[in-house]
C-alpha positions in Angstrom: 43.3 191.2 131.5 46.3 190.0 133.7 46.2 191.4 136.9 49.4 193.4 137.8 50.9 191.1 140.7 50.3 188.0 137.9 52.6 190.1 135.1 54.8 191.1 137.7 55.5 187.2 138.6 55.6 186.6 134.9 58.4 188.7 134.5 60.0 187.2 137.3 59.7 183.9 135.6 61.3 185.2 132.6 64.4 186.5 133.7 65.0 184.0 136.1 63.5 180.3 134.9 61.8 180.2 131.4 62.0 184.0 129.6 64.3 184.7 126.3 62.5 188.1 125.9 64.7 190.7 127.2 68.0 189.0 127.5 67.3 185.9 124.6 68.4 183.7 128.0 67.8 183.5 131.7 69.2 182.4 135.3 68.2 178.5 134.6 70.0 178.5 130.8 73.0 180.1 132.6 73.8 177.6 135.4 71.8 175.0 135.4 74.6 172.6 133.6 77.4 175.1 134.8 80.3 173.2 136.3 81.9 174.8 139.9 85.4 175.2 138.1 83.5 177.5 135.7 81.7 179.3 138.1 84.5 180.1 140.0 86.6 181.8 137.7 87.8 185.4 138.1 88.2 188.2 135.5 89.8 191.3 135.7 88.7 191.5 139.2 85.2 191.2 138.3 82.7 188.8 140.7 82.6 185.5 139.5 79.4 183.5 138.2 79.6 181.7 141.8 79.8 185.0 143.6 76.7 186.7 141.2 74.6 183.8 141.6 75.4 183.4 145.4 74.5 187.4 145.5 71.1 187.3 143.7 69.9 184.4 145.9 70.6 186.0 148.6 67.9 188.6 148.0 65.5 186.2 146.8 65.3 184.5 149.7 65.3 187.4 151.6 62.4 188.9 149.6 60.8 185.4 150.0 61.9 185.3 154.2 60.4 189.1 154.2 56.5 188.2 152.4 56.2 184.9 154.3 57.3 186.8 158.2 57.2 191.1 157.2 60.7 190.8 158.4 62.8 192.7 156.1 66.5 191.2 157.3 68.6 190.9 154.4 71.7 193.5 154.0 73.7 194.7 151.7 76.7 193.7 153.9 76.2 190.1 153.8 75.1 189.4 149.9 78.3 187.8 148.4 79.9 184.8 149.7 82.4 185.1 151.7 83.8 181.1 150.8 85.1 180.8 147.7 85.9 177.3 147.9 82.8 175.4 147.4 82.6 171.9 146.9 80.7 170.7 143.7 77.8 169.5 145.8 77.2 173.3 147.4 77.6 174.7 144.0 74.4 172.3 142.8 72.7 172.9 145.8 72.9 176.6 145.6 72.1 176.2 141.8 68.7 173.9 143.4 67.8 176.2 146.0 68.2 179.5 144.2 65.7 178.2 140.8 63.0 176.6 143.7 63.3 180.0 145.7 62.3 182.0 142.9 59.3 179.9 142.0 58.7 180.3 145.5 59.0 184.6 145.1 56.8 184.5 141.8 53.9 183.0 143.4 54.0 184.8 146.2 54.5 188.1 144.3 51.5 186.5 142.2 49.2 186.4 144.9 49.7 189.6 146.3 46.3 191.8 146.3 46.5 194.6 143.9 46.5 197.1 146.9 49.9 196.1 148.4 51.7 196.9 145.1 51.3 200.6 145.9 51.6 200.6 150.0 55.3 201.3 151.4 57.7 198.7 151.2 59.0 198.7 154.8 59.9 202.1 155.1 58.8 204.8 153.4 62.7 205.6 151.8 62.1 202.5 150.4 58.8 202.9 148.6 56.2 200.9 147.4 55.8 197.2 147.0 55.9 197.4 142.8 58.7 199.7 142.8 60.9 197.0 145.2 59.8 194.5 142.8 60.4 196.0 139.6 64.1 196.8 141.5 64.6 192.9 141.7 63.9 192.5 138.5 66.0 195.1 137.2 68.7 194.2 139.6 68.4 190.3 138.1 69.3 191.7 134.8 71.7 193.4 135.4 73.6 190.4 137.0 72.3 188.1 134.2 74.2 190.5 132.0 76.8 189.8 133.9 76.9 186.0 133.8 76.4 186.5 130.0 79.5 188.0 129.0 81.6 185.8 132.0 80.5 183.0 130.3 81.4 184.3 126.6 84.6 185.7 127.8 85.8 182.5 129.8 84.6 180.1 126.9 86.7 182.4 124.4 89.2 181.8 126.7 89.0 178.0 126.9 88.8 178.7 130.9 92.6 179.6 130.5 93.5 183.3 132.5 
């Protein structure tokens, strides 16, 4: 029987790098051959792919900052971009660093013991490890979602708006 930090990083996994469960895609199928000019267009005044992917990173490297140090210093404040004018080479990089960083967050979520999943996340408003977890999942979906229809919309489009 899978322990329940090892399904919570194989979740993880599957939204993010390797799943088609939930969604019938993830993060990696989404961007990995994603050009800048695509990921930067806006709809409706919706975020763009850029902006969502830029976002989600953001707390996964905070999450990843947070079980490596117990510093909890990401905010809400500061999780979208605030240049929209990447070059193509920050656009792959981000792409690079976002996929590695949460391979990074599933193995550390992997190894936690079975006892932090139920001990307060930070504060006690906050609640407990799984709960936080189960949030970033959640949270990653939602976005995916996002990216999805973006993607479907701009492509019906022919990138024209």
């Amino acid at each position: 029987m899978k322990s329940k930090s090892a399904y919570l990083a194989e979740r993880i996994r599957s939204v993010f790098l390797n799943g088609t469960f939930i969604a019938n895609t993830n993060y990696k199928d989404q961007i990995l051959h994603l050009d800048l000019k695509t990921a930067l267009i806006k709809i409706a005044g919706c975020n763009c792919i850029y902006e969502l992917v830029y976002h989600v990173n953001y707390y996964i490297q905070g999450l990843n900052h947070f079980l490596k140090d117990g510093e909890l210093t990401i905010s809400d404040t500061f999780s979208f971009p605030t240049n929209l004018t990447p070059s193509e080479d920050e656009w792959e990089q981000l792409k690079h660093n976002f996929l590695a960083a949460v391979e990074v967050f599933a193995l550390r979520i992997e190894q936690l013991d079975q006892d932090i999943l139920t001990s307060t996340f930070v504060k006690k408003e906050y609640g407990d490890f799984e709960r936080n977890i189960d949030g970033q999942i959640e949270h990653a979906y939602y976005h995916l979602g996002q990216i999805v229809l973006l993607k479907k919309i701009i492509t019906s489009h022919n990138g024209v708006f």
